[in-house]
C-alpha positions in Angstrom: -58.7 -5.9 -34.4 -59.6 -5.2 -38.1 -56.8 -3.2 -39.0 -53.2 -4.2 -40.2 -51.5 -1.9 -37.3 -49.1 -3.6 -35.3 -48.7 -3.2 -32.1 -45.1 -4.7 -30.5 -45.1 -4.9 -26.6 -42.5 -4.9 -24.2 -40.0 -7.4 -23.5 -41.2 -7.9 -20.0 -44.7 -8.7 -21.3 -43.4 -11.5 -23.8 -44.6 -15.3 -23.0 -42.1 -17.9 -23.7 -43.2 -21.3 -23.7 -41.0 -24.6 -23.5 -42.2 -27.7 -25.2 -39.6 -30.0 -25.1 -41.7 -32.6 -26.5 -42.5 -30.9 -29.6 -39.1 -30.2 -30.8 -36.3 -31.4 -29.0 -33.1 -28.9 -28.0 -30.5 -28.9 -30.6 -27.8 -26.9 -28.4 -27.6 -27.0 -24.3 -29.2 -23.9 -22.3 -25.7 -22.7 -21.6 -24.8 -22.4 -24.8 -28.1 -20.8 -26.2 -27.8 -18.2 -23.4 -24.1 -16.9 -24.4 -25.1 -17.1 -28.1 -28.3 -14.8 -27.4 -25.9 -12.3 -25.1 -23.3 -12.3 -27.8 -26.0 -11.0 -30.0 -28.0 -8.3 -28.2 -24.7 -7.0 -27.4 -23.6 -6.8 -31.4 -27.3 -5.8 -32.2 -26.4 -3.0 -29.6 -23.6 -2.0 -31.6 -25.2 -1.7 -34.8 -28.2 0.1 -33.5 -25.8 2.7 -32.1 -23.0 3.0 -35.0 -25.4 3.1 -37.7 -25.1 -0.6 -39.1 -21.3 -0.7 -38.2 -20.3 -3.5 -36.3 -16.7 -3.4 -34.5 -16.4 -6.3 -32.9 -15.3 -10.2 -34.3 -18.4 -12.5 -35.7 -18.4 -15.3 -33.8 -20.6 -17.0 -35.8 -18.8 -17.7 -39.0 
């Protein structure tokens, strides 16, 4: 507990929480769910090609 070692835990163990009344949605579900695919799928790419992405941005 004391020391600064971090420990990450699985992606099936994560929590997510919704609180719509705290903050309100700036983009639909739809569209945060095929921005969030369109980035694991580039982070994919970089983890594998050693920081080289091949494929467009879509973001700018």
């Amino acid at each position: 507990m004391f020391s600064k070692k971090m420990v990450f835990k699985p992606e099936t163990e994560w929590m997510m929480f919704k609180e719509e009344r705290i903050v309100p949605a700036n983009v639909s579900e739809e569209l945060w769910e095929k921005v969030n695919a369109v980035l694991a799928v580039r982070s994919l790419d970089v983890k594998q090609r050693q920081n080289k992405c091949n494929r467009p941005n879509l973001m700018a």
